[in-house]
C-alpha positions in Angstrom: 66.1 87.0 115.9 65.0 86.5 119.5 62.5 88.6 121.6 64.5 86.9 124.7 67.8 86.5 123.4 69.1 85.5 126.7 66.5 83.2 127.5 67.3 81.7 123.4 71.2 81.7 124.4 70.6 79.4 127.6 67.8 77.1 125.8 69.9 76.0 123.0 73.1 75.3 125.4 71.0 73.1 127.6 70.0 71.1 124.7 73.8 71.6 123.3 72.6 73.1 119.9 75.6 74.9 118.1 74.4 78.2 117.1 75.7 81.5 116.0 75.0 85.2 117.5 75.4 87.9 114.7 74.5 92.0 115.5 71.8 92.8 112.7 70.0 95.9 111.6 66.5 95.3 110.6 65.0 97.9 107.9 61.8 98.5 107.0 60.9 97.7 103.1 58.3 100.8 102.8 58.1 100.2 98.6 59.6 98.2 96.0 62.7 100.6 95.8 63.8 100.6 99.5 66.3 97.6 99.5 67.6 99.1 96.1 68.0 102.2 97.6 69.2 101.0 101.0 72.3 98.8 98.9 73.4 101.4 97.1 73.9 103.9 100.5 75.7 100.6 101.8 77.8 100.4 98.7 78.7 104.1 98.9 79.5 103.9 102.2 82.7 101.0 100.8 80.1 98.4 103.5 79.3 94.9 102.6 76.5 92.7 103.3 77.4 89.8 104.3 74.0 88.0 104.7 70.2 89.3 105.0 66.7 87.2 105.7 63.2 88.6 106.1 61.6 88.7 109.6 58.3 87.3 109.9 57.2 90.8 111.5 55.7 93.7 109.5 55.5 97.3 110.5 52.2 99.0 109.3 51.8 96.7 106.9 55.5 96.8 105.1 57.8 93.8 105.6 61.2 93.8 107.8 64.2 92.4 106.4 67.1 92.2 109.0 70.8 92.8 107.4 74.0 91.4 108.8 76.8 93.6 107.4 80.4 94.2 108.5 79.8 97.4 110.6 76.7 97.8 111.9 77.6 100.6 113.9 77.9 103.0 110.5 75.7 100.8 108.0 73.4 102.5 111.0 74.4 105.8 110.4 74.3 105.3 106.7 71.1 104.0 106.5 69.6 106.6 109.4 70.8 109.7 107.6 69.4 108.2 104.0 65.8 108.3 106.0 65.6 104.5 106.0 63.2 103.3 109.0 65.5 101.4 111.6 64.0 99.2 114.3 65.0 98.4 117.5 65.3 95.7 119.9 61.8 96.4 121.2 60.1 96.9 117.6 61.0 93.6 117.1 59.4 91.9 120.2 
């Protein structure tokens, strides 16, 4: 994840560096249950995950795990009306 992603994008073509771009949500862990939790609204909601990482950013303290899954457009909505803590472009920078 890129604060510039642009800037990233034209870097790693000038120095012809194959790379991937991927649309993911990043979720804030506020306990021990919240990626529990935050599967089993995705699993309910028939979505899959197809890869997650953490980000080395925390929010108040908690750590940020960004989730690539195959709709992020409702995973969103899932997640948002389950009361999970969504960040945006600009959280992240």
């Amino acid at each position: 994840v890129f604060t510039e992603p642009d800037k990233a994008r034209e870097v790693l073509k000038r120095h012809s560096i194959a790379f991937t771009e991927a649309d993911v949500l990043a979720i804030v862990l506020e306990d021990a249950s919240t990626l529990r939790r935050a599967c089993n609204a995705l699993v309910a909601a028939e979505l899959n995950i197809e890869f997650a990482y953490p980000l080395f950013i925390q929010r108040n303290g908690r750590a940020v795990l960004a989730l690539h899954v195959e709709d992020h457009v409702t995973a969103f909505e899932v997640l948002n009306e389950h009361g999970f803590r969504l960040l945006d472009h600009e959280d992240v920078e």
